[in-house]
SERONU-151702 format. One record per residue (C-alpha): residue number from 1; x, y, z; residue in one letter. Coordinates in nm, 3 decimals. Layout:
BEGIN
NUM / X / Y / Z / A
...
This chain:
BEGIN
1 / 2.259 / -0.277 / 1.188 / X
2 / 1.943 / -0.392 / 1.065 / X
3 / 1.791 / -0.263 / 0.737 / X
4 / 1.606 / 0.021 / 0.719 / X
5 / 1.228 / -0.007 / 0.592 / X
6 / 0.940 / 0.279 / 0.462 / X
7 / 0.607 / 0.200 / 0.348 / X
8 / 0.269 / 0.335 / 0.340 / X
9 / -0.073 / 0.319 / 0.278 / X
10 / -0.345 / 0.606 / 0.191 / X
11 / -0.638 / 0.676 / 0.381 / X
12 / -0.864 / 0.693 / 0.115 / X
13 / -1.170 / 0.398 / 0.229 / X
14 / -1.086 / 0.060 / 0.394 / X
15 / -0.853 / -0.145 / 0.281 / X
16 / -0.947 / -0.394 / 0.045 / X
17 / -0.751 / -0.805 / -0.030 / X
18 / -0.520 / -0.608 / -0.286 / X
19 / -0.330 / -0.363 / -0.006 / X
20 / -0.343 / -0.646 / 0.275 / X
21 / -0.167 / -0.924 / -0.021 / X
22 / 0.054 / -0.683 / -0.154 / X
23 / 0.147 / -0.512 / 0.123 / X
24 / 0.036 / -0.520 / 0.418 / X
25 / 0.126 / -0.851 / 0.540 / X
26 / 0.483 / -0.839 / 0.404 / X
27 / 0.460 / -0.502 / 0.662 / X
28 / 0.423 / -0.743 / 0.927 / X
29 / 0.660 / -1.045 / 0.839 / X
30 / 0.935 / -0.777 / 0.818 / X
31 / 0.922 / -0.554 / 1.092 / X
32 / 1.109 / -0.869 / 1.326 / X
33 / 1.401 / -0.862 / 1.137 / X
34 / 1.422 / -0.456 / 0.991 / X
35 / 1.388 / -0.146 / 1.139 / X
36 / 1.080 / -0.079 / 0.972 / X
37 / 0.876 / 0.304 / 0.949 / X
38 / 0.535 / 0.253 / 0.859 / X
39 / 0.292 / 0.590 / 0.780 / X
40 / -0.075 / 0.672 / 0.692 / X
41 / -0.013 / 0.868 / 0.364 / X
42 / -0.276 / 1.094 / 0.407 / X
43 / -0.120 / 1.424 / 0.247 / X
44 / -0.110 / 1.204 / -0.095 / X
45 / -0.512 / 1.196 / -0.041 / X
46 / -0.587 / 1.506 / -0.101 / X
47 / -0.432 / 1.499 / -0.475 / X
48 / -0.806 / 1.419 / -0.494 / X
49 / -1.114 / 1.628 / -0.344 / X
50 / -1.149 / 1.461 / 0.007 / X
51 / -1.437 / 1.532 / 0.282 / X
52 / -1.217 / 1.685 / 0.603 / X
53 / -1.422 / 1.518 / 0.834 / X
54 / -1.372 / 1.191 / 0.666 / X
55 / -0.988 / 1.155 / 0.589 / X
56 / -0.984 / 1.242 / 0.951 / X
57 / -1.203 / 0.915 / 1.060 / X
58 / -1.009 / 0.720 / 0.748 / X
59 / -0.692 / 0.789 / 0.852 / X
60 / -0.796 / 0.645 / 1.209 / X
61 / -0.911 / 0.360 / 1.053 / X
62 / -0.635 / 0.274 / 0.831 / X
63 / -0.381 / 0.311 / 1.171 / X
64 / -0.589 / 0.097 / 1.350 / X
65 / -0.645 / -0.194 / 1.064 / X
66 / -0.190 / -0.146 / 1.066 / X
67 / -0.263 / -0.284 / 1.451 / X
68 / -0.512 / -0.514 / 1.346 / X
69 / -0.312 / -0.711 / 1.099 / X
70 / -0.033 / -0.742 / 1.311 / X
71 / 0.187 / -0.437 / 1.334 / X
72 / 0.339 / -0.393 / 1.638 / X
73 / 0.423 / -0.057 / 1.750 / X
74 / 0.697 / -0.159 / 1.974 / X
75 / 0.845 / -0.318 / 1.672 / X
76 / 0.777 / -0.073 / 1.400 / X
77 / 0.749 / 0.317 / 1.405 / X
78 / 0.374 / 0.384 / 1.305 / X
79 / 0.266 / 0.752 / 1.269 / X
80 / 0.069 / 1.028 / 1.032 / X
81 / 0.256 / 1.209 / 0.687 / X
82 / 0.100 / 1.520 / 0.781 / X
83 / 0.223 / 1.539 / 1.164 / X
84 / 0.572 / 1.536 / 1.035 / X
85 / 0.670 / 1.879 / 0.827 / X
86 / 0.962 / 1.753 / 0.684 / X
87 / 0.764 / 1.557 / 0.403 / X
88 / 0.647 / 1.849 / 0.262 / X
89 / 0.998 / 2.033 / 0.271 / X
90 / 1.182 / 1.767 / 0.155 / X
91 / 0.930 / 1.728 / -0.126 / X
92 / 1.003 / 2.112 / -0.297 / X
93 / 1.382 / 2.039 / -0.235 / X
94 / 1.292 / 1.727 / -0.493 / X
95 / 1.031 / 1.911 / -0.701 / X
96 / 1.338 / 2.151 / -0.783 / X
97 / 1.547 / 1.861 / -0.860 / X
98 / 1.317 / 1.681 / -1.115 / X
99 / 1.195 / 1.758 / -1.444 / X
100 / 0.825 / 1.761 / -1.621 / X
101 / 0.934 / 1.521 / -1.844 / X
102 / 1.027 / 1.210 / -1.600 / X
103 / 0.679 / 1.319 / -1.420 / X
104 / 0.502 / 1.309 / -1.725 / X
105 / 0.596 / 0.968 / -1.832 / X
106 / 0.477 / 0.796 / -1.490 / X
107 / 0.178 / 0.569 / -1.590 / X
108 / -0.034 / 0.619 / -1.305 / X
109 / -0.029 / 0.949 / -1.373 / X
110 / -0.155 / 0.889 / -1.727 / X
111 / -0.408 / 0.646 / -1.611 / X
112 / -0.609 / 0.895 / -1.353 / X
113 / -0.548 / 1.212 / -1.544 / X
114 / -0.701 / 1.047 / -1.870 / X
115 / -0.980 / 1.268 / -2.051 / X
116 / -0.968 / 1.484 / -1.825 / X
117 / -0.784 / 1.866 / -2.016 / X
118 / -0.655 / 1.985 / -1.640 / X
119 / -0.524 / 1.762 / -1.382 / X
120 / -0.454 / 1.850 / -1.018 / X
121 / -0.072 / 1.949 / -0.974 / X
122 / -0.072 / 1.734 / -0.703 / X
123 / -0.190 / 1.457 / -0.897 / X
124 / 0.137 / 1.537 / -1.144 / X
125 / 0.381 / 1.575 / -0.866 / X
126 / 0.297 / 1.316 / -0.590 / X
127 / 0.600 / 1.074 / -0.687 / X
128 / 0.783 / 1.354 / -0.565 / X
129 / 0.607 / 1.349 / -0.209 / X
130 / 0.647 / 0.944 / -0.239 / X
131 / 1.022 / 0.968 / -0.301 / X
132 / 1.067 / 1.209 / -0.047 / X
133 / 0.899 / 0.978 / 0.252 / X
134 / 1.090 / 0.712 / 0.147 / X
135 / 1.418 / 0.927 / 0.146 / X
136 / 1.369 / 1.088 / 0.502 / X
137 / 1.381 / 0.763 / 0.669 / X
138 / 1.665 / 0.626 / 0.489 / X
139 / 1.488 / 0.329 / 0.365 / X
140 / 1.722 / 0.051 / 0.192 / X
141 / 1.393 / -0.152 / 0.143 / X
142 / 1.049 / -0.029 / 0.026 / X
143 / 0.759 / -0.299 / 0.055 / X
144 / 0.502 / -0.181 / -0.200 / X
145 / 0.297 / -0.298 / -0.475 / X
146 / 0.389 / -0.375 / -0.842 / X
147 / 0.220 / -0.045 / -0.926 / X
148 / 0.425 / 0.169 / -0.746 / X
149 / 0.748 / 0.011 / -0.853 / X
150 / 0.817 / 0.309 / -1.122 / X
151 / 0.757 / 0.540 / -0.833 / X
152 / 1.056 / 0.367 / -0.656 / X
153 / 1.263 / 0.406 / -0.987 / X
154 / 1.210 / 0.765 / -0.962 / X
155 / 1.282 / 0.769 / -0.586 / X
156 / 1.631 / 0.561 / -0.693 / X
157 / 1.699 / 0.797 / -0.982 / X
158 / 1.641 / 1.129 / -0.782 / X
159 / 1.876 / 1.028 / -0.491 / X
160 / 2.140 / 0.901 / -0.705 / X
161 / 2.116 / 1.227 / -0.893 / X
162 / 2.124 / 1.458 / -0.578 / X
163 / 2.408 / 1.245 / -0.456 / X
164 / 2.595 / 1.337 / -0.768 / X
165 / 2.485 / 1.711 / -0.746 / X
166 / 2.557 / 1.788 / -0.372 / X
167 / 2.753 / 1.475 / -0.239 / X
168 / 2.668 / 1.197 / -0.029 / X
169 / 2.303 / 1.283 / 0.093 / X
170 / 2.031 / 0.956 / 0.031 / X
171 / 2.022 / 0.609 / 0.100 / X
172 / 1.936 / 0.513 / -0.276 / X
173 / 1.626 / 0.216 / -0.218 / X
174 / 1.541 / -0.067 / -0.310 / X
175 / 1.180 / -0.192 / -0.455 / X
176 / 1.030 / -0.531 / -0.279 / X
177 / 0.726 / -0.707 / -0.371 / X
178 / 0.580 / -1.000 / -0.295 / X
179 / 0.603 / -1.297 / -0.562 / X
180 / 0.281 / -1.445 / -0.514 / X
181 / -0.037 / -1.222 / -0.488 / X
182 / 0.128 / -0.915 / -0.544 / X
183 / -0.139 / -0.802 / -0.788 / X
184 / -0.485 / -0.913 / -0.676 / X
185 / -0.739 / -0.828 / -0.930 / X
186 / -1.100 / -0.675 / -0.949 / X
187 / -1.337 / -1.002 / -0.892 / X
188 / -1.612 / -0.830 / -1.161 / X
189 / -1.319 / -0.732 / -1.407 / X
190 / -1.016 / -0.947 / -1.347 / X
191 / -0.806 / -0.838 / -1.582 / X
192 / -0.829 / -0.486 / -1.416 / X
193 / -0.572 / -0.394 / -1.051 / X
194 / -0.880 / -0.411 / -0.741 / X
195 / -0.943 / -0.066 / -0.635 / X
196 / -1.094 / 0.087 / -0.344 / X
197 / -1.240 / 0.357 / -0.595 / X
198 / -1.434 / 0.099 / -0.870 / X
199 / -1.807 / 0.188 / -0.896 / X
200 / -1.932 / -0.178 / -0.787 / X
201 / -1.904 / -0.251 / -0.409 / X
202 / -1.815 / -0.668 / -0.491 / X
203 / -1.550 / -0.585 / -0.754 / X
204 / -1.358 / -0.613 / -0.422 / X
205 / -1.296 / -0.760 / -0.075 / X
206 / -1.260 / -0.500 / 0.207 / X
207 / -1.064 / -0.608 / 0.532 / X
208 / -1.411 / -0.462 / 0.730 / X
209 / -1.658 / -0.687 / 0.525 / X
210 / -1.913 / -0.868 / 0.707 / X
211 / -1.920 / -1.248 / 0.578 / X
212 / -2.270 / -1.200 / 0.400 / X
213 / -2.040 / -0.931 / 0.184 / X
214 / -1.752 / -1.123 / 0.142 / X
215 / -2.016 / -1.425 / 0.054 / X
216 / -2.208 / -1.246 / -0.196 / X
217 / -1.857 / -1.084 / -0.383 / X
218 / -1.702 / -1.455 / -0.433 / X
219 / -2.013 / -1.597 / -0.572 / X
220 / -2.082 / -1.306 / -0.806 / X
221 / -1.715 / -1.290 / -0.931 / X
222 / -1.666 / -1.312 / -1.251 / X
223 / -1.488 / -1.679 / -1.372 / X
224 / -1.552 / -1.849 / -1.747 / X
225 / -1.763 / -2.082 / -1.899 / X
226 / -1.481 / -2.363 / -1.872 / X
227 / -1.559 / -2.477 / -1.559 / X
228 / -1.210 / -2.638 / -1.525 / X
229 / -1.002 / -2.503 / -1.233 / X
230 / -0.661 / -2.423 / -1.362 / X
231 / -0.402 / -2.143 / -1.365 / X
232 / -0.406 / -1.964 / -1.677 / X
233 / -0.379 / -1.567 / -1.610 / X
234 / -0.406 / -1.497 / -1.993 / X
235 / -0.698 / -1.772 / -2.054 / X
236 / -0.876 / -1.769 / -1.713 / X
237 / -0.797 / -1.438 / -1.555 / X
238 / -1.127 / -1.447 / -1.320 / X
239 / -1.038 / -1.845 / -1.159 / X
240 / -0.631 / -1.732 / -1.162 / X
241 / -0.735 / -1.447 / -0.939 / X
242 / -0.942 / -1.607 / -0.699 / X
243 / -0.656 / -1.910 / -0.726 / X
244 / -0.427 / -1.634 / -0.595 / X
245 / -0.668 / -1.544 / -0.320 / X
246 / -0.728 / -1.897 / -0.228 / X
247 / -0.358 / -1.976 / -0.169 / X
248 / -0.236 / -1.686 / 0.021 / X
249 / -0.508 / -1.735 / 0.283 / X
250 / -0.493 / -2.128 / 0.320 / X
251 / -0.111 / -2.143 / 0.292 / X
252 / -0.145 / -2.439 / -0.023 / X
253 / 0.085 / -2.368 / -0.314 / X
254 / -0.139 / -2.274 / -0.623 / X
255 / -0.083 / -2.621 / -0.793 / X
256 / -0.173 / -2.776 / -0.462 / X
257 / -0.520 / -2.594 / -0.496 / X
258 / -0.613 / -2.724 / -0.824 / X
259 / -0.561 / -3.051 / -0.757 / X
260 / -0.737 / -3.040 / -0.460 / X
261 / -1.031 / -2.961 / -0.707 / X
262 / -0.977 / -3.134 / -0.996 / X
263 / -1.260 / -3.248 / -1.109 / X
264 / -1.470 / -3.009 / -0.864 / X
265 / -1.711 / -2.701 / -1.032 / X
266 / -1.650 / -2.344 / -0.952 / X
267 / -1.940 / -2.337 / -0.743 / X
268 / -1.787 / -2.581 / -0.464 / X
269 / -1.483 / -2.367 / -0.475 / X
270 / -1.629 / -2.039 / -0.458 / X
271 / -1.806 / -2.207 / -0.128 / X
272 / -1.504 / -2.301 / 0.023 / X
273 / -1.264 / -1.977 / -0.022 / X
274 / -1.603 / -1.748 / 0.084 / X
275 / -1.516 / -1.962 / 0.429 / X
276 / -1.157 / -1.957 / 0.416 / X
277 / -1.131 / -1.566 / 0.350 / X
278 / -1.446 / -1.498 / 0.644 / X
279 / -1.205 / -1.717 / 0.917 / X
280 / -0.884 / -1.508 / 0.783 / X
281 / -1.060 / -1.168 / 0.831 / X
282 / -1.230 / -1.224 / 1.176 / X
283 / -0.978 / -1.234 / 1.380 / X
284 / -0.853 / -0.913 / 1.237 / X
285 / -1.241 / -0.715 / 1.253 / X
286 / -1.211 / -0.849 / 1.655 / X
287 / -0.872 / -0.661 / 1.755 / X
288 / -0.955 / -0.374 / 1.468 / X
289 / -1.296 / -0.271 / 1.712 / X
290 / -1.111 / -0.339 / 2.022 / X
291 / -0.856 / -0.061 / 1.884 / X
292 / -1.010 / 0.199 / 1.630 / X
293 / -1.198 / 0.333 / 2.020 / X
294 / -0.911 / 0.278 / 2.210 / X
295 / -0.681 / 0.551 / 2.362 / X
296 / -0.383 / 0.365 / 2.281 / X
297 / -0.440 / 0.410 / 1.948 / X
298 / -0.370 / 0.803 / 1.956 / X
299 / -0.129 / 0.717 / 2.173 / X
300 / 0.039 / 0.512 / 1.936 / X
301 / 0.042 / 0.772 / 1.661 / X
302 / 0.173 / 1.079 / 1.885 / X
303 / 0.464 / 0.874 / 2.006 / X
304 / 0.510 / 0.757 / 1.614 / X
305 / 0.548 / 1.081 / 1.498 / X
306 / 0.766 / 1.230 / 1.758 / X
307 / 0.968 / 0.889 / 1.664 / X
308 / 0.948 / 0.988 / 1.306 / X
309 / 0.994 / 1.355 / 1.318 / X
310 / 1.337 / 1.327 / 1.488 / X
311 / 1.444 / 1.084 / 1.178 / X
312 / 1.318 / 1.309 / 0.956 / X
313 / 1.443 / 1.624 / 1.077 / X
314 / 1.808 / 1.453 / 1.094 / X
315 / 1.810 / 1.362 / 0.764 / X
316 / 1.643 / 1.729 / 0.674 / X
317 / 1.967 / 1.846 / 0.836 / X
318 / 2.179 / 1.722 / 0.571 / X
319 / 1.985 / 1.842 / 0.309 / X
320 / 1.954 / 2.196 / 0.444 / X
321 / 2.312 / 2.207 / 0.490 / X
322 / 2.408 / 2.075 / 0.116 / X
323 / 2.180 / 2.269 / -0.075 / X
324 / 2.275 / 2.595 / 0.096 / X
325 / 1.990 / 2.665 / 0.365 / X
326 / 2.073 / 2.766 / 0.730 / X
327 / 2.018 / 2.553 / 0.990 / X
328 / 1.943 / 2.714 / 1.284 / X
């Protein structure tokens, strides 16, 4: 039996280098060898004031770019968090088997709730909504970035402690990321995560950038006064980011890179990987137009929940049955 995989992505703007490095394209190199469940996360959107109309066209957007980059719907089951109920009732059963304090100590918590005296509740108890996605499906493997791996400790700690409670219940998970590029940083502030939600438009890369965009954010990007191209994330965070960048895309290790410029200026490099990232990313804007229209698309997403709702109400079975519900 093949292993079982759960990942997803939020709906909240297009997806920028950071998602499609850290995650998105280890989505697609796995679903040929796992049984892989892939979701738009949009209920973990609205943890923050949304427009309706928009995390409706977003979370279009987001399914279709999951097409564009490679996932393949007869390989992988790709649906919508909010067409399947079961997320939310498996959530409470978790929410009553978790305590402030773990929830308090998770850091990205910390980081958006920061000077600000009252914090959405969602905003507190989302890990609980991530854990129970992942545990519905049964995931042994969860493909996400370095960010979210305390969210996956939680996940592992909760099921191992319902297990003990109630007997056998949850596959406990396991966290994957990628070793190279799993963290791509901001190209104006590179010793900060890139984030779809940062102020200035070129502190990132956005799979739907035209080339003039993607030209004008890798010139202005933020490097040293060196001038010597050479890995050196404490030193050089700025030319170790766009390093990182350079050698995902082009397939080069990252020493191979910098000696392929030794001796070259930033300048002639910035040139070359605004060209290498505009050929990666049109072939992707091409088949993302062709679908984002398409009927298949909502196609795609009906069957992927139906797919996904009959996993998760299986699993929501068990639950129901240890904790003392009726199942009728």
């Amino acid at each position: 039996m093949k292993p079982k995989v759960f990942s997803g992505v939020q709906p909240t703007g297009n997806i920028h280098l950071g998602n499609y490095i850290g995650a998105l394209r280890q989505f697609v190199e796995l679903q040929d060898t796992m049984d892989c469940v892939y979701c738009i996360v949009d209920m973990h959107s609205i943890t923050l004031p949304q427009d309706p109309e928009q995390l409706r066209q977003t979370t279009l957007d987001v399914a279709a770019l999951y097409m564009a980059v490679g996932l393949d719907p007869k390989k992988a089951t790709i649906f919508v968090q909010s067409t399947v109920p079961q997320h939310a009732e498996l959530s409470w059963v978790l929410t009553c088997n978790s305590y402030t304090g773990e929830l308090s100590r998770m850091t990205q918590f910390k980081d958006k709730s920061k000077g600000s005296e009252s914090a959405p509740t969602g905003l507190f108890t989302y890990p609980l909504l991530m854990a129970a996605d992942i545990l519905l499906y049964d995931a042994n493997i969860v493909p996400v970035g370095n960010d979210q791996k305390q969210h996956i400790e939680l996940t592992r700690d909760l099921a191992i402690r319902f297990n003990n409670k109630f007997g056998d219940t949850f596959v406990v998970p396991d966290y994957k990321g990628m070793e190279v590029g799993a963290r791509i940083m901001a190209l104006d502030e590179p010793t900060k995560k890139m984030s779809k939600s940062a102020e200035n438009i070129h502190s990132r890369i956005s799979l739907l950038d035209k080339p003039e965009k993607v030209k004008k954010s890798i010139m202005k990007s933020t490097t040293d006064s060196e001038g010597i191209i050479r890995y050196d994330v404490s030193e050089k965070p700025g030319i170790s980011n766009l390093l990182t960048i350079y050698s995902v895309f082009s397939g080069k290790k990252i020493d191979e890179v910098v000696q392929q410029y030794e001796g070259s200026g930033y300048g002639q490099f910035k040139k070359d990987l605004v060209e290498i990232v505009n050929e990666h990313l049109d072939p992707i804007q091409k088949k993302y137009y062709e679908i984002r229209e398409s009927e298949e698309l909502i196609k795609v997403l009906k069957e992927g929940g139906e797919k996904a709702g009959a996993i998760a109400e299986n699993t929501m079975k068990r639950v129901r049955e240890k904790i003392g519900f009726i199942n009728l």
